[in-house]
Backbone of each chain as ProteinMPNN parsed JSONL, in Angstrom:
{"seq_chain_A": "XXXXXXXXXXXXXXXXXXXXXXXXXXXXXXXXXXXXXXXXXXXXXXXXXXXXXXXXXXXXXXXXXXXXXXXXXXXXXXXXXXXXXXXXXXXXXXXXXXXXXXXXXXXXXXXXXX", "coords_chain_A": {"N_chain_A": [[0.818, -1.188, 0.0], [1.584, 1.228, -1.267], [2.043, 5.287, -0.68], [2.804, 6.936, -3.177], [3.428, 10.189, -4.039], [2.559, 11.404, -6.647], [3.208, 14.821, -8.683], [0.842, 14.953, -10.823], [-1.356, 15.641, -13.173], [-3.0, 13.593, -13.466], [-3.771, 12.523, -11.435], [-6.51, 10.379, -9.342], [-7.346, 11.089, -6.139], [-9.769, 11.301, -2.88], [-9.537, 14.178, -0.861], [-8.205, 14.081, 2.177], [-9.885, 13.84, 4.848], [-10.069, 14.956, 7.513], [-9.292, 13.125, 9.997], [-7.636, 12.252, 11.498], [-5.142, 11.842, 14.402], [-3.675, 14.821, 15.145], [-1.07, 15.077, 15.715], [1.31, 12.837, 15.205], [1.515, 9.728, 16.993], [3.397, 6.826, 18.933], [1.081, 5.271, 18.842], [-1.841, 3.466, 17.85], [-3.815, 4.435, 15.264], [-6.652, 5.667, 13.984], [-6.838, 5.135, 11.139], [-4.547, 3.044, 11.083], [-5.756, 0.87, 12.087], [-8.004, 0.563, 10.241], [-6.531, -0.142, 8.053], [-4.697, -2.683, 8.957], [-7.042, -3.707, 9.288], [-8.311, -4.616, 6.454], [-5.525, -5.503, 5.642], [-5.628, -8.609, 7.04], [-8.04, -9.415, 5.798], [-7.174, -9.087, 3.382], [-5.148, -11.612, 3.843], [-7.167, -13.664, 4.512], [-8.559, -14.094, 1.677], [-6.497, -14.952, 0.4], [-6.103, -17.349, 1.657], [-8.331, -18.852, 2.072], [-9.262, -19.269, -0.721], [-6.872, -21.307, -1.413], [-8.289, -23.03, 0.129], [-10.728, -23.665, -0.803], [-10.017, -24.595, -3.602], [-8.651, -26.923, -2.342], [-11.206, -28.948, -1.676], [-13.059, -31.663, -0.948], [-15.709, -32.655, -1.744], [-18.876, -31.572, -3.608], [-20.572, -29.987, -1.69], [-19.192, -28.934, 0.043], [-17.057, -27.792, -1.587], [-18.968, -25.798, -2.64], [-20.037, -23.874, -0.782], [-17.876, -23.037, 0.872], [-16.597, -21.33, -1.723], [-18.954, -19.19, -1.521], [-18.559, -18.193, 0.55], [-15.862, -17.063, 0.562], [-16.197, -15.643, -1.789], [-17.8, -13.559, -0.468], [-16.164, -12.537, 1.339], [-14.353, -11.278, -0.406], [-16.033, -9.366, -0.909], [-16.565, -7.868, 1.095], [-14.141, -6.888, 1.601], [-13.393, -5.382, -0.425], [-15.541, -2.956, 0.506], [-14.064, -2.113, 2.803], [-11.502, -1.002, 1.588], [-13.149, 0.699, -0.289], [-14.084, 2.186, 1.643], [-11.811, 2.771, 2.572], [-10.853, 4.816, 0.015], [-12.359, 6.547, 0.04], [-11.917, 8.491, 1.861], [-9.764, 9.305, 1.432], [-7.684, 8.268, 1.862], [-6.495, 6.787, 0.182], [-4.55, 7.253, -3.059], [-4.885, 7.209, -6.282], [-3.593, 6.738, -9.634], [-3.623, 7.874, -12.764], [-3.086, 6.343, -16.179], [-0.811, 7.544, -18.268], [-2.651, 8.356, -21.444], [-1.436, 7.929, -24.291], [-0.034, 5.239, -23.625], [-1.896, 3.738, -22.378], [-2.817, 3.673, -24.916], [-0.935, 2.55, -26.878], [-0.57, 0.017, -25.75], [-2.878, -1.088, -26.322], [-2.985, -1.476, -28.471], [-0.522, -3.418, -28.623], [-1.261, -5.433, -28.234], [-4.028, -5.919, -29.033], [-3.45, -6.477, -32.067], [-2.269, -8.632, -31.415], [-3.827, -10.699, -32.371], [-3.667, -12.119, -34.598], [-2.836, -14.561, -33.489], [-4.848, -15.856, -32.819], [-6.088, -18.803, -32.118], [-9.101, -19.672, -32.45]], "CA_chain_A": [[0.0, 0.0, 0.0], [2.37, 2.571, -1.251], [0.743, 6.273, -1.238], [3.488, 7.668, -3.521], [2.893, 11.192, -4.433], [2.957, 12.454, -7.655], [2.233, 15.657, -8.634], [0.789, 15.497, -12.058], [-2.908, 15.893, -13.011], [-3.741, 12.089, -13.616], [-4.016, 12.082, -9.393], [-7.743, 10.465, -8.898], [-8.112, 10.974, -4.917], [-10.362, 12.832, -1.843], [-8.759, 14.984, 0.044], [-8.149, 13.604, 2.913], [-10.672, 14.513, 5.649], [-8.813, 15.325, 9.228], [-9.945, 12.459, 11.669], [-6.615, 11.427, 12.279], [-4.896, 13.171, 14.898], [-2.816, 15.764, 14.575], [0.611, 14.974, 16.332], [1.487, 11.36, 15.351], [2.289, 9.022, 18.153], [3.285, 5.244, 18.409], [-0.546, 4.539, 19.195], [-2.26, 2.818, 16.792], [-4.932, 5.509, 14.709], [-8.226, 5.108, 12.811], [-6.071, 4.621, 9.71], [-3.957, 2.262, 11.289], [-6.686, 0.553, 12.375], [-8.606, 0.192, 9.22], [-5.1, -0.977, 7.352], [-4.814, -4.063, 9.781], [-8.509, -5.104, 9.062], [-7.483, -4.624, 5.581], [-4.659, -7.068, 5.069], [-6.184, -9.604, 7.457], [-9.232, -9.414, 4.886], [-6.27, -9.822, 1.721], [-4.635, -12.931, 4.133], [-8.0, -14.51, 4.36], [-9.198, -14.262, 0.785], [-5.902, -15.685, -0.08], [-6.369, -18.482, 2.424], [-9.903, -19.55, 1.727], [-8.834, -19.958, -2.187], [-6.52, -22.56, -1.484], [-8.988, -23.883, 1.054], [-11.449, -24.373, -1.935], [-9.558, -25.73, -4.532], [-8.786, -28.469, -2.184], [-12.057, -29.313, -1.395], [-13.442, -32.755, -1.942], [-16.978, -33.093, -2.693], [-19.369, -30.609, -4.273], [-21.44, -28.951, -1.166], [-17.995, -27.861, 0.747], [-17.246, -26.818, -2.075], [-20.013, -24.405, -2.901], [-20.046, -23.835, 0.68], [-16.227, -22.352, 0.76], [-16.709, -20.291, -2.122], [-19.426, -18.731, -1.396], [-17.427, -17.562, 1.776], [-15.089, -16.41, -0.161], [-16.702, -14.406, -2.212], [-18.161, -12.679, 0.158], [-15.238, -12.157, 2.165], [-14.028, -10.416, -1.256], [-16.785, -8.396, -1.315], [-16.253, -7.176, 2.518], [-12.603, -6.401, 1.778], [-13.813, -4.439, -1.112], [-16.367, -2.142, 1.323], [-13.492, -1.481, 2.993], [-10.966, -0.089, 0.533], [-14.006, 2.275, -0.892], [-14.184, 3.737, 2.588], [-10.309, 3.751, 2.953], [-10.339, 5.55, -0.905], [-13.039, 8.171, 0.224], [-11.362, 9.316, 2.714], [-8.597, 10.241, 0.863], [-6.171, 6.984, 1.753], [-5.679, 5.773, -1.431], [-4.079, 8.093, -4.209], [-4.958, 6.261, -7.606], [-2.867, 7.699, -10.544], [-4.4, 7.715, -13.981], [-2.03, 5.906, -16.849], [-1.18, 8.667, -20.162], [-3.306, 7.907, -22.47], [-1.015, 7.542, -24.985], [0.807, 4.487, -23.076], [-2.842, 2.773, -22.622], [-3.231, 3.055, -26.493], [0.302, 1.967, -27.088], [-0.897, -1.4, -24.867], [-4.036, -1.718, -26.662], [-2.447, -1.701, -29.823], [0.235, -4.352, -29.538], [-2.121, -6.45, -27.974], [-5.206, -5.872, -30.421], [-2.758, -7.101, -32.966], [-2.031, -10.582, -31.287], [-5.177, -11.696, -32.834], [-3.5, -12.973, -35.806], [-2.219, -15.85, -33.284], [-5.928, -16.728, -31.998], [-7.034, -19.908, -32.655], [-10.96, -19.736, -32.535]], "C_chain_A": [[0.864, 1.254, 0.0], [1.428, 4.12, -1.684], [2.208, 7.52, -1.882], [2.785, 8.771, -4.3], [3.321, 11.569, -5.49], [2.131, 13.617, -7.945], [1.891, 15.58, -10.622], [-1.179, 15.185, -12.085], [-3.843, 14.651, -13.358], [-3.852, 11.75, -11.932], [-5.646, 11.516, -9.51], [-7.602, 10.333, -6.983], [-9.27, 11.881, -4.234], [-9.318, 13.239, -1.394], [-8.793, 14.319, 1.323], [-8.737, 14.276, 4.383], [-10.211, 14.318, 7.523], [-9.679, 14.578, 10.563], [-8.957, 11.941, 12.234], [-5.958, 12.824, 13.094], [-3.108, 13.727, 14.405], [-1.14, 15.829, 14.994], [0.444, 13.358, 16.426], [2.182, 10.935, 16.298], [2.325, 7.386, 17.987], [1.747, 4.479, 18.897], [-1.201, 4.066, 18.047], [-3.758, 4.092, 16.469], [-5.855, 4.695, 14.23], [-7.371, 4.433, 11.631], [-5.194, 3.298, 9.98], [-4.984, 1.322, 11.473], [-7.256, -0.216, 11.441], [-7.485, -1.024, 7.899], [-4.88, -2.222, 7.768], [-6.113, -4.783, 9.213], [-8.254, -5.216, 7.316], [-6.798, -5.759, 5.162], [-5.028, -8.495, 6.143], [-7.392, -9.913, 6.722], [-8.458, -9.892, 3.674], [-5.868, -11.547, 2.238], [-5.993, -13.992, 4.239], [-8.277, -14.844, 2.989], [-7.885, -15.503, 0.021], [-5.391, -17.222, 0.442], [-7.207, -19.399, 1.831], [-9.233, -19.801, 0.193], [-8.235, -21.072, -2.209], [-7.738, -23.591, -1.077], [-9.973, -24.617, -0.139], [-11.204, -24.956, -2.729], [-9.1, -26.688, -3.92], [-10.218, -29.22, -1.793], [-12.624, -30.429, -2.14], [-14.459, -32.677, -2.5], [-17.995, -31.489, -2.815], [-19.652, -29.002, -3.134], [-19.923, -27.856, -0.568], [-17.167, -27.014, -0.2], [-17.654, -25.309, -2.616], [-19.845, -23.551, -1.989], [-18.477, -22.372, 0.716], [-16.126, -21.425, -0.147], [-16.985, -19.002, -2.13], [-18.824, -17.832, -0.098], [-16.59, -16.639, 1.3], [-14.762, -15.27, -1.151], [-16.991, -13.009, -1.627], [-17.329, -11.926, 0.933], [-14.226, -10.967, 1.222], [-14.702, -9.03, -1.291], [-16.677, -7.64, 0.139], [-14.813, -6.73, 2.125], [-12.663, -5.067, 1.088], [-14.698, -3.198, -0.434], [-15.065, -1.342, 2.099], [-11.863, -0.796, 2.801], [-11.551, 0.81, 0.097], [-13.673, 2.956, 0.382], [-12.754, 4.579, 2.735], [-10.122, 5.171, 1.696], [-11.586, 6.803, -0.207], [-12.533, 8.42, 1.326], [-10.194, 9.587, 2.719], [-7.166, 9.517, 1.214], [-5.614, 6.523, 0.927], [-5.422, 6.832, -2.342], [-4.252, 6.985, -5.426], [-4.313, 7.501, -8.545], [-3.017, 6.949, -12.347], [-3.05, 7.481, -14.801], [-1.776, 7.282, -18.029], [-1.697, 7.655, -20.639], [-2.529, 7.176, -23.607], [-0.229, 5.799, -24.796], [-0.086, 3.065, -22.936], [-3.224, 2.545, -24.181], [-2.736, 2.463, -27.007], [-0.394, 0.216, -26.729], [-1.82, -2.023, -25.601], [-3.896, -2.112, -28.038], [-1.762, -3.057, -30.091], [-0.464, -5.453, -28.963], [-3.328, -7.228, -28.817], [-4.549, -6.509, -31.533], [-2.117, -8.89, -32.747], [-3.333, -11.383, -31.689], [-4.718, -12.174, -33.983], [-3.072, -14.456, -35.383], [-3.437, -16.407, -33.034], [-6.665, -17.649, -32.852], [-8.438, -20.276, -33.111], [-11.51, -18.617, -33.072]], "O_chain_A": [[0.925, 2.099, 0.894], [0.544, 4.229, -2.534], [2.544, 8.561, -1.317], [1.827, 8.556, -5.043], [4.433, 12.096, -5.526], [0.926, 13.722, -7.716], [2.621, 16.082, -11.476], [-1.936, 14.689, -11.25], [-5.066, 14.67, -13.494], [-4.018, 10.618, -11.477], [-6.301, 12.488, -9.887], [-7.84, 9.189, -6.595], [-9.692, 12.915, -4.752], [-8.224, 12.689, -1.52], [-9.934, 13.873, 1.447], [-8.081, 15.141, 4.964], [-10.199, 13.399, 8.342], [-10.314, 15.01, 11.525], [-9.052, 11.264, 13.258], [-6.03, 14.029, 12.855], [-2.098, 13.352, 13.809], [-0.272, 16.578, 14.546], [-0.204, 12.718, 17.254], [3.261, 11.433, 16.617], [1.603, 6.742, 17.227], [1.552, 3.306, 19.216], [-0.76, 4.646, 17.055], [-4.518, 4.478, 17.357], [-5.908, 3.473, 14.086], [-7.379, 3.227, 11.382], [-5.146, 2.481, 9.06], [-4.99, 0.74, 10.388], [-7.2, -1.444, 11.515], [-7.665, -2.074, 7.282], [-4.851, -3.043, 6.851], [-6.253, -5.943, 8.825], [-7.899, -6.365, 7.055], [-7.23, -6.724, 4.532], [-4.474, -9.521, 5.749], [-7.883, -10.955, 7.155], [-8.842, -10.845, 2.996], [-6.087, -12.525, 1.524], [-5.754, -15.18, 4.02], [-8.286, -16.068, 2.859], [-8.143, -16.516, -0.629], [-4.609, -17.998, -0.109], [-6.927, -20.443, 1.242], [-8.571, -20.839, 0.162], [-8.737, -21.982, -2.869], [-8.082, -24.606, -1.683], [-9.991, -25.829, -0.357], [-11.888, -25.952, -2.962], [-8.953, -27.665, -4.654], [-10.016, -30.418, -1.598], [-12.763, -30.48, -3.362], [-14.456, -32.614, -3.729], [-17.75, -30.491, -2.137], [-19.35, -27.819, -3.293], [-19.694, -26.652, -0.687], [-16.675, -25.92, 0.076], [-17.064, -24.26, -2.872], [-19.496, -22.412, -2.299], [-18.431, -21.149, 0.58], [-15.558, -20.423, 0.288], [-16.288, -18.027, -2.411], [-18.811, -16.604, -0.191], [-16.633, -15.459, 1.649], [-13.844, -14.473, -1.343], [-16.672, -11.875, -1.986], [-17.624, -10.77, 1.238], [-13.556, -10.072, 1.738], [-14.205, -7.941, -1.575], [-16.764, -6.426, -0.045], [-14.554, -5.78, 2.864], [-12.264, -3.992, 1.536], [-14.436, -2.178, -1.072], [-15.005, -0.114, 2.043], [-11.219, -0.232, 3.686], [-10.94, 1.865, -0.072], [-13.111, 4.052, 0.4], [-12.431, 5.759, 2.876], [-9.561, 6.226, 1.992], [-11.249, 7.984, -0.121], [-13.55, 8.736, 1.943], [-9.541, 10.018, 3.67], [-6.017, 9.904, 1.0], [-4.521, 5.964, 0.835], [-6.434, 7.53, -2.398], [-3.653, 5.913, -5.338], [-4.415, 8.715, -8.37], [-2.617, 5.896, -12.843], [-2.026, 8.08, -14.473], [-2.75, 7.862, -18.509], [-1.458, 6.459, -20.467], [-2.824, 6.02, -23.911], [0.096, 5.207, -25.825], [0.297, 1.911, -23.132], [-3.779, 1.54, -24.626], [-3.307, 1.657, -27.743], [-0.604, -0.588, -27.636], [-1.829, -3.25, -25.698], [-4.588, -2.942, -28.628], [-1.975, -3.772, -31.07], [-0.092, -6.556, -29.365], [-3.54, -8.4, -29.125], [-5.328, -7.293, -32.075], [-1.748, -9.813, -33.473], [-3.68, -12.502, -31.31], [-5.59, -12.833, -34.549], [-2.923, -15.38, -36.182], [-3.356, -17.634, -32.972], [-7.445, -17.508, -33.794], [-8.746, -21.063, -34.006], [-12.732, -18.525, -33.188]]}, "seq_chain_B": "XXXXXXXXXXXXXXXXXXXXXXXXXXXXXXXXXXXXXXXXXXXXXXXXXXXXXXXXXXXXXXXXXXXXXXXXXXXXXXXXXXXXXXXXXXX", "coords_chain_B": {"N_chain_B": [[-7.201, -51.239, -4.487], [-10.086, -52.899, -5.772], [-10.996, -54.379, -8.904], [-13.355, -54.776, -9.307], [-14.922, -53.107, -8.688], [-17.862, -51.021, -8.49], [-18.373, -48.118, -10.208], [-17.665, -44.821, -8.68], [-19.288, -42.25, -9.113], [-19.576, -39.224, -8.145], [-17.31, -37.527, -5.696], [-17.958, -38.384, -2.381], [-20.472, -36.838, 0.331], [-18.708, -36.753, 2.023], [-16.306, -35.905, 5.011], [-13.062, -35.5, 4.44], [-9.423, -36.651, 4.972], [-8.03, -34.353, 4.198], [-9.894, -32.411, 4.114], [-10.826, -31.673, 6.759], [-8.641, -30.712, 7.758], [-8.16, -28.271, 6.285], [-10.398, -27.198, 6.613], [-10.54, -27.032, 9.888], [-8.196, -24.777, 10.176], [-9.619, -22.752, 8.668], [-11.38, -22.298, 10.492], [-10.213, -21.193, 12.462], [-9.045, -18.923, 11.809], [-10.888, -17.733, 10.622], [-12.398, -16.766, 13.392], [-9.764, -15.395, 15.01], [-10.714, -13.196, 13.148], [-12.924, -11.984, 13.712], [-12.654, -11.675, 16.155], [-10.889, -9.533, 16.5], [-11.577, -7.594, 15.005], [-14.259, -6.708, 16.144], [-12.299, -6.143, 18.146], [-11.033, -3.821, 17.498], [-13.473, -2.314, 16.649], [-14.038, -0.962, 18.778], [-12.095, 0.529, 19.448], [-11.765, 2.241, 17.726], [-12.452, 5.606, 16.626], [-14.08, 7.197, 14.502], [-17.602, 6.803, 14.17], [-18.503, 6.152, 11.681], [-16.361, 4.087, 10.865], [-16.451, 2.21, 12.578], [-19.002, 0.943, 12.482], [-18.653, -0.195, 9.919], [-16.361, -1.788, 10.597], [-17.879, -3.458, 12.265], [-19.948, -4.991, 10.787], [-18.132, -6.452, 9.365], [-17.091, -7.678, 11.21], [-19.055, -9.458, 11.776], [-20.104, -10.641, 10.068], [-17.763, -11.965, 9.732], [-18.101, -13.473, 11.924], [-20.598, -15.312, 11.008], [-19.563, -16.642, 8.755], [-17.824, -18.392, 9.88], [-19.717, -20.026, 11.926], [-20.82, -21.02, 9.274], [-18.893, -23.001, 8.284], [-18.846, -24.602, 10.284], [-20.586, -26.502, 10.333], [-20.278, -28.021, 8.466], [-18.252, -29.852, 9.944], [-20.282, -31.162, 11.668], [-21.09, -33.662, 10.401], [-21.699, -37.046, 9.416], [-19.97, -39.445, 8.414], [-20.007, -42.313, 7.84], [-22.397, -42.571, 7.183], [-22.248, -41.419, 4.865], [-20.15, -43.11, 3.398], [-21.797, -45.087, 3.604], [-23.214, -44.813, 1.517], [-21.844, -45.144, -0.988], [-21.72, -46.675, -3.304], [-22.397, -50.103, -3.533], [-20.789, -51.062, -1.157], [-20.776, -52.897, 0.894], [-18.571, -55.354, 1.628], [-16.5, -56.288, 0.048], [-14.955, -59.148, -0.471], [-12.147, -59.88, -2.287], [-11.481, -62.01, -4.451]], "CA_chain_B": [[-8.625, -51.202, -5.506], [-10.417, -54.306, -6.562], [-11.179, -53.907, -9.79], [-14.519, -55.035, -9.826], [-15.317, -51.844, -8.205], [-18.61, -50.05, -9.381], [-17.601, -46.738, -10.297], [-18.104, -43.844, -7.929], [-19.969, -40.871, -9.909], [-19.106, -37.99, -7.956], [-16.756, -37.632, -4.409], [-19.704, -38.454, -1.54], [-20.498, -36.013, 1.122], [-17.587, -37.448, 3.515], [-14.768, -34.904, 5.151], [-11.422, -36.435, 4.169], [-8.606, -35.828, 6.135], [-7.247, -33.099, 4.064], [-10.879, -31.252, 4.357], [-10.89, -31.141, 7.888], [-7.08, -29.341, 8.569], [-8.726, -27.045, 5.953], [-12.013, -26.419, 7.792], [-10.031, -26.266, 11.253], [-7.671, -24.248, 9.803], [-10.234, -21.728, 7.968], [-12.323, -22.022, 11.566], [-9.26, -20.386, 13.377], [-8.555, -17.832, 10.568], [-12.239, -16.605, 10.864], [-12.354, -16.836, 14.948], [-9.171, -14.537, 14.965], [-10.509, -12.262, 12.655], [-13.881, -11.333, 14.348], [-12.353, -10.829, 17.419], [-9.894, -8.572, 15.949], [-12.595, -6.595, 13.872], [-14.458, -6.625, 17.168], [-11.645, -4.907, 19.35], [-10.861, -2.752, 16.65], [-14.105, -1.594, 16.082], [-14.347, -0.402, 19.582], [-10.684, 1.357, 20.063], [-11.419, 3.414, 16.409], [-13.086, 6.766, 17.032], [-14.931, 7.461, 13.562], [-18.934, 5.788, 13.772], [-18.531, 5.183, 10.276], [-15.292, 3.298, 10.271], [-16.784, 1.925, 13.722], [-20.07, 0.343, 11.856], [-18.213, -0.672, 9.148], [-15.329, -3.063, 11.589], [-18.684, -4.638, 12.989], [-20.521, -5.301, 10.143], [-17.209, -7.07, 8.391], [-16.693, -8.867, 11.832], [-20.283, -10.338, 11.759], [-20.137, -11.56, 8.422], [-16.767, -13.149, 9.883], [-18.987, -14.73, 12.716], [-21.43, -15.599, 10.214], [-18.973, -17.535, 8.552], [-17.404, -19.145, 10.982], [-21.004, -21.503, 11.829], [-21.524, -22.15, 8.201], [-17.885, -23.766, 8.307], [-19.227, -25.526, 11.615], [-22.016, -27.241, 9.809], [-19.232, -28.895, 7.681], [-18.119, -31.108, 10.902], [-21.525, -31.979, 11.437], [-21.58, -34.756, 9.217], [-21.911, -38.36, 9.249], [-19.376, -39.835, 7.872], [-20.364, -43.508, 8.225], [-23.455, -42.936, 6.563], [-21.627, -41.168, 3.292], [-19.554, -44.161, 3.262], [-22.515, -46.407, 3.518], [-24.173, -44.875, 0.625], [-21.263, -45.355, -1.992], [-21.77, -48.38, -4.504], [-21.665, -51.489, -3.183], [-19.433, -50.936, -0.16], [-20.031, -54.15, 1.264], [-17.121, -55.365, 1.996], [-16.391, -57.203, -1.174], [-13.817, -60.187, -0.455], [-11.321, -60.129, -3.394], [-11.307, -63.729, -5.135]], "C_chain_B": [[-9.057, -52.646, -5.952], [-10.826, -53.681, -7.94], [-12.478, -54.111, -10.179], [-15.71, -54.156, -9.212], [-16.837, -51.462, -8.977], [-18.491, -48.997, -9.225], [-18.599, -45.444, -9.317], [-18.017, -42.497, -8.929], [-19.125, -39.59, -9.322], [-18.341, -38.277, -6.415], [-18.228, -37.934, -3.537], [-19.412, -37.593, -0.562], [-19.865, -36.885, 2.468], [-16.601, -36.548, 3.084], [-14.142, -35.679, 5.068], [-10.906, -35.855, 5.218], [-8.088, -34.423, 5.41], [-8.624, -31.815, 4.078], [-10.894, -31.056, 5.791], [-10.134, -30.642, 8.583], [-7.557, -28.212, 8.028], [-9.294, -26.203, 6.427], [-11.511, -26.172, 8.91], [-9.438, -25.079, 11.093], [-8.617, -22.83, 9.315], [-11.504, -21.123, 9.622], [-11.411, -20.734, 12.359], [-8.908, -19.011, 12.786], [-9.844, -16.956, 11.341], [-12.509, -16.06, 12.439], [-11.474, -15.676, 15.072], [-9.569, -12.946, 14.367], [-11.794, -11.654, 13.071], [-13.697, -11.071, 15.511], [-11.588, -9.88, 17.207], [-10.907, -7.537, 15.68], [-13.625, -5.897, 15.216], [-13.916, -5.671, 18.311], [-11.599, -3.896, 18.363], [-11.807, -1.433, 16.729], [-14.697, -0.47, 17.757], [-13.183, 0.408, 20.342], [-11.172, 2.995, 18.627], [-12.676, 4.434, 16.962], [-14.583, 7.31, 16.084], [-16.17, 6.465, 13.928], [-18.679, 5.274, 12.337], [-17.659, 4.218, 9.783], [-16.038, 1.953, 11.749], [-18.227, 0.45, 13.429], [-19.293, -0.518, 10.886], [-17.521, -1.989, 9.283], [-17.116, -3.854, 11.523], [-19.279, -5.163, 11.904], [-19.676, -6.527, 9.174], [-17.437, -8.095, 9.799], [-17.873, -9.778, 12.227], [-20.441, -11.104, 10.772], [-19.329, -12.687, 8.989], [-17.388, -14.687, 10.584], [-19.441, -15.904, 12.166], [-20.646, -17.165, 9.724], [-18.468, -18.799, 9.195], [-18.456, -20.518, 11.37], [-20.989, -22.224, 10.504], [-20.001, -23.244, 7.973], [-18.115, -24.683, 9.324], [-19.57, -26.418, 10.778], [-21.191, -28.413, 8.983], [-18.524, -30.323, 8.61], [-19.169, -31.384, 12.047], [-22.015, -32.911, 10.87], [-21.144, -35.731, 9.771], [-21.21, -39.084, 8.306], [-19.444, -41.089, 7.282], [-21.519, -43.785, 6.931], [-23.057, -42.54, 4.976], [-21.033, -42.041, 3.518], [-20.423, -44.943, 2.906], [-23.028, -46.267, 2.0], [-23.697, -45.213, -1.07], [-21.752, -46.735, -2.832], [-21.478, -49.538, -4.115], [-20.213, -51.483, -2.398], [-19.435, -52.05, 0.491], [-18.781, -55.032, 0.945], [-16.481, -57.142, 0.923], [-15.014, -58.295, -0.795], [-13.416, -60.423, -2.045], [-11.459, -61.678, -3.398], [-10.128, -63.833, -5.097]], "O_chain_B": [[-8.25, -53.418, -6.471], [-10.969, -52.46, -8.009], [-12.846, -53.708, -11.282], [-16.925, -54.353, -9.208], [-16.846, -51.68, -10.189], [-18.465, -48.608, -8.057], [-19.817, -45.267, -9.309], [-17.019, -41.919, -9.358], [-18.194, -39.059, -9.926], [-18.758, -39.292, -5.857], [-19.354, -37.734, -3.994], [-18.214, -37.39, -0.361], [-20.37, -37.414, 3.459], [-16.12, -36.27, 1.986], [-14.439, -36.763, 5.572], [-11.34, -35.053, 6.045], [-7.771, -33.47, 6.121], [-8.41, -30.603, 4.059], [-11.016, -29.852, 6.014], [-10.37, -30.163, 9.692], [-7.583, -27.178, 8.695], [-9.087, -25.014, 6.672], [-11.83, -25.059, 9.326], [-9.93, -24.15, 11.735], [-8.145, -21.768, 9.72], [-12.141, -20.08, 9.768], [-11.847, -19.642, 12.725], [-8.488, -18.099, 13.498], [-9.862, -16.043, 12.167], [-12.833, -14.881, 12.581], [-12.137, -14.658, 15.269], [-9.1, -11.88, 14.766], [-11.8, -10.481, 12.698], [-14.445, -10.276, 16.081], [-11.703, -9.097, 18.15], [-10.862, -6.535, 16.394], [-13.742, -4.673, 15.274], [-14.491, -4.872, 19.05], [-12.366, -2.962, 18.594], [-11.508, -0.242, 16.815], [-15.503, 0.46, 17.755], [-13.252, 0.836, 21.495], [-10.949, 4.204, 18.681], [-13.651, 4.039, 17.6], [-15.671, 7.665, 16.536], [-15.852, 5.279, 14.011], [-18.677, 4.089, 12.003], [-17.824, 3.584, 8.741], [-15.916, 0.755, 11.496], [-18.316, -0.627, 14.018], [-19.338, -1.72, 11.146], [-17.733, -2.994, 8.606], [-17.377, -4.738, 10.706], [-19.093, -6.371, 12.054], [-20.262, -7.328, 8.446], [-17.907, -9.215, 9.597], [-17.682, -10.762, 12.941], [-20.944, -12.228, 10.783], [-19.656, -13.873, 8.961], [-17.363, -15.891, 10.328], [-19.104, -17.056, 12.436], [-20.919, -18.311, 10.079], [-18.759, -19.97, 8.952], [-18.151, -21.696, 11.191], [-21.08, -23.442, 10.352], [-20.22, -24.329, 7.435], [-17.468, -25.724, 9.207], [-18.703, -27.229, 10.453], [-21.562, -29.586, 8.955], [-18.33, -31.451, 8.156], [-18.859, -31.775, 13.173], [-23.227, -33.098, 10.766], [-20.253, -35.604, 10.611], [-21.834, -39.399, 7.293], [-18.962, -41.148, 6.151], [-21.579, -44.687, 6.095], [-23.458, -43.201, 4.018], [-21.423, -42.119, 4.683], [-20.165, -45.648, 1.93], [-23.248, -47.255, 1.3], [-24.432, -45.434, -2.032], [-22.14, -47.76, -2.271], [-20.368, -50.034, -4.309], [-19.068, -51.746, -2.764], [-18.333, -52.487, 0.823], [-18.253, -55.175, -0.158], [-16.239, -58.335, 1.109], [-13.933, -57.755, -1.031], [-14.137, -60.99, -2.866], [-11.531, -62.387, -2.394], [-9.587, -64.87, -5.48]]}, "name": "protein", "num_of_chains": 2, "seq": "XXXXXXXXXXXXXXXXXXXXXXXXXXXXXXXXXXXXXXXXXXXXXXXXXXXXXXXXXXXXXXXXXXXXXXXXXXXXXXXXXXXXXXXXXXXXXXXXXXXXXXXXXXXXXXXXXXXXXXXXXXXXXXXXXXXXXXXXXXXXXXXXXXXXXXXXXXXXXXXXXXXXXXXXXXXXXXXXXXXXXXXXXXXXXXXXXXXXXXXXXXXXX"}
């Protein structure tokens, strides 16, 4: 979770809204806080996956997925809140660099089989 | 294997051994992580980050039973129900 700063005008974040306090100390913050539940939410999802592909028969199967999913979809709830509140810096690609990509890619269709 | 086996269609609803280090294993994961989500959600200051912890660490709960329900089973009786499990004496 690097929040390297650049300054150029492909930045998508919020501003970061002042609930943390104001003279950092070794106490654990809101942000800290949220970061922990966080990657204990990434170490599960990447848990449970194994857990399912070993699974023998159908229901524990289903069963385990469905867990899993969901446990995706909770991790996801809280990344939006971390990005609205101005934790996450996302940084938009040039354009030119995504067309570049789409190009020499779009062109590997002369290898596709079907 | 005898070979005069009749073929088993699909796995039968019996925990193996490697499903049930899983399921312990995925029990302890989830256990840890609703008590975590739990203290958390009552050290962090914001209500909205505050709602948010509990609502993730209920789900965890949540989870946690329907992984129960998994060593709830009857093993004996998925065994019994496979294909001709009597206890075939090889010739």
């Amino acid at each position: 979770m690097s929040n390297q700063q650049s300054q150029n005008s492909n930045q998508i974040a919020n501003p970061q809204t002042g609930e943390l306090p104001k003279v950092k100390t070794p106490d654990m913050n809101d942000r800290d806080f949220l970061n922990d539940a966080l990657s204990t939410c990434k170490y599960l999802t990447d848990s449970l996956n194994i857990a399912v592909r070993e699974a023998s028969h159908e229901q524990l199967f289903t069963d385990v997925l469905q867990i899993l999913t969901e446990t995706h979809q909770s991790c996801r709830e809280l990344y939006n809140l971390m990005f609205q509140h101005g934790w996450y810096k996302l940084e938009a690609e040039e354009q030119q660099k995504l067309d570049q990509a789409f190009k020499q890619f779009n062109n590997y269709s002369s290898q596709f089989p079907y | 294997m005898p070979n005069n086996q009749p073929p088993i269609p699909n796995p039968p609803r019996a925990i193996t051994t490697k499903d049930i280090l899983y399921i312990k294993d995925a029990l302890s994961w989830e256990l840890l992580t609703f008590k975590k989500f739990h203290f958390m959600a009552n050290q962090i200051q914001n209500p909205q980050f505050k709602e948010a912890l509990n609502k993730a660490g209920q789900m965890h709960q949540n989870h946690y039973q329907r992984l129960l329900t998994h060593l709830q089973v009857d093993n004996n009786t998925a065994l019994a129900n496979l294909p001709n499990t009597q206890q075939q004496q090889q010739q």
